[in-house]
N, C-alpha and C positions, 0 to 999 in steps of 0.2 A: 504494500500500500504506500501512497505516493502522497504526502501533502502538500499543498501548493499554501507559501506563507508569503504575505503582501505588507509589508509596513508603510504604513500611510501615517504616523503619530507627531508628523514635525510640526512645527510651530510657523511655518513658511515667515522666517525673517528676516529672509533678503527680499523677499514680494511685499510682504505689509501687509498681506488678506492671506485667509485660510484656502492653498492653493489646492486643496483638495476637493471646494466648492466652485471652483473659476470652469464657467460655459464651455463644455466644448465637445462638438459635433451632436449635438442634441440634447445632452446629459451633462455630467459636472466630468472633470479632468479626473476624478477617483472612478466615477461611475462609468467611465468608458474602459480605464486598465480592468476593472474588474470584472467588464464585458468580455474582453478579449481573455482573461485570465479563468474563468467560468468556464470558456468555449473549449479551452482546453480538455481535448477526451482524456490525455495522457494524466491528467490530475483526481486522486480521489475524493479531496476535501479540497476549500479553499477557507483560509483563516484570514483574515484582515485584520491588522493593532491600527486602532485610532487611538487619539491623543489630545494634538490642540484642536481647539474649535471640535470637540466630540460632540455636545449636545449639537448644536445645527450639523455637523455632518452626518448623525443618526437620521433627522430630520427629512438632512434633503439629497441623501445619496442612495441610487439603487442599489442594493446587496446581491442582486441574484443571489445565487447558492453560496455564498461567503457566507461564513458566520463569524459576527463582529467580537472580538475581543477590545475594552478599552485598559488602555494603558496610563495609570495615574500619573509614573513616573519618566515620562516623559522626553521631561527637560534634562533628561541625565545621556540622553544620546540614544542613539538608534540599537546598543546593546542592551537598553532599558524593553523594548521591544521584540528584543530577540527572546525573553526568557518569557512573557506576559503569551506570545506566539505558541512558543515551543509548548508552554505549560497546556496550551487548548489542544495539541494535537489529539486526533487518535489515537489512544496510546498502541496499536499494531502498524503504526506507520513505520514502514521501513525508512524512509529517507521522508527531507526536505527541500523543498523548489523555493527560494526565498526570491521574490519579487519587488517591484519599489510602485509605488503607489503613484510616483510623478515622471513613470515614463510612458507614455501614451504610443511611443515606436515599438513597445512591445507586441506582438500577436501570439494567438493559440499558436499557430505555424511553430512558430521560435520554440516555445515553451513545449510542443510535444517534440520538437524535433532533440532540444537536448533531453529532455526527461527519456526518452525513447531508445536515445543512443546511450543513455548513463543505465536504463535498465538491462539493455546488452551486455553490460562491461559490470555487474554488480559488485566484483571484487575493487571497484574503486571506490575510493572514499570520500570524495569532492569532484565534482563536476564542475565547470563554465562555461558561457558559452564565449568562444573565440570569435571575437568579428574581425570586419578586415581591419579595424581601425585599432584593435586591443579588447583586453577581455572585459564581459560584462555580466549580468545579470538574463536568465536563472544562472542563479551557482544552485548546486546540489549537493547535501550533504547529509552520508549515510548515520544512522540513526547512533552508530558508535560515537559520532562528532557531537549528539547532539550536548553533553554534559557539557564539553570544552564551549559549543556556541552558548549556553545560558551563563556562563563566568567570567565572561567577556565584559569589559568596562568602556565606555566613550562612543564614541562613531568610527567609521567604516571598522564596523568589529568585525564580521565573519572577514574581510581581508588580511586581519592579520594572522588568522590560519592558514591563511593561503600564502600569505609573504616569509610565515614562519616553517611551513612544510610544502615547499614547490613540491616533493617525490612522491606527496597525496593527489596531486591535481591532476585531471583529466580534462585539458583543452574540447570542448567540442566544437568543430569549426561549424560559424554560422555567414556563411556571404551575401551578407549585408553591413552597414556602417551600423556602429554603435549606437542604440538609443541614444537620445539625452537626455536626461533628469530637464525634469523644469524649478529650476529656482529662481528666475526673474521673470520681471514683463517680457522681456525682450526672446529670453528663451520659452515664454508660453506664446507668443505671437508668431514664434519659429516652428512650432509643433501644430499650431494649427495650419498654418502656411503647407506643413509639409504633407500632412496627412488630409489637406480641402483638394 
């Protein structure tokens, strides 16, 4: 069993508004990743951690088949999240698909192609997927990781498993460029640009 984990809990504070509610392509910028993250056959749960702005993003974001976890602690960084996630899995989940909440270049495509190609190879321990631009998101990490991802402190935490055990990582090459996160106006006006 496969869980698909979605962190959506930041505070968007280089935007100035809760980027997880900002319009885009018919629905909010959370409620279209978790369209595409949903669509995913290759996943058998999907977990989302909210954070700031949680009451209105309960409010005004579709959930499809996610099921919302809120994360109090937050403001402690995106490992605050990893463990609030982790703790809602299924507990028969082999592994985790950890997703970002502000990448809308994400699709099912991507997400089953690497979950697909890491269930082939199950003696790996970390998956990513490889774009032409550098690695990114899903990373997958089998259930053995999961203690080490919950004891993690700050932000880009699961990277520093990866920086600290490159002979775990299993590159999955995906060709296409790299999502981008949305953290500015400038990068949410690029992402809808790129995907109208």
């Amino acid at each position: 069993m496969i869980s698909g984990l979605v962190l959506a809990a930041g505070k968007s504070a280089r935007l100035g508004q809760p980027k997880q509610l900002l319009p885009f392509r018919g629905t909010t910028l959370l409620g279209w990743v978790l369209a595409q993250v949903s669509a995913a056959a290759s996943l058998d749960e999907v977990i989302v951690v909210v954070g700031g702005a949680a009451a209105d993003v309960r409010r005004r974001v579709d959930f499809g088949r996610a099921r919302l976890v809120e994360n109090p602690h937050f403001g402690e960084g995106c490992s605050s999240s990893y463990r609030a996630g982790l703790g809602a899995l299924d507990p028969r989940a082999d592994a985790v698909a950890v997703l970002l909440g502000d990448q809308p270049g994400i699709d099912a495509a991507i997400i089953d192609h690497v979950v697909q190609t890491w269930n082939r190879r199950r003696n790996e321990r970390i998956a990513v997927a490889a774009y032409r631009d550098g690695p990114g998101h899903p990373l997958i990490f089998t259930r053995a990781l999961f203690d080490q991802l919950a004891a993690l402190k700050g932000d880009k935490a699961a990277w520093k498993i990866l920086d600290a055990h490159p002979e775990w990582v299993h590159p999955v090459p995906v060709d296409r460029p790299k999502p981008p996160d949305v953290n500015t106006w400038e990068e949410y006006q690029a992402a809808r640009s790129a995907l109208d």
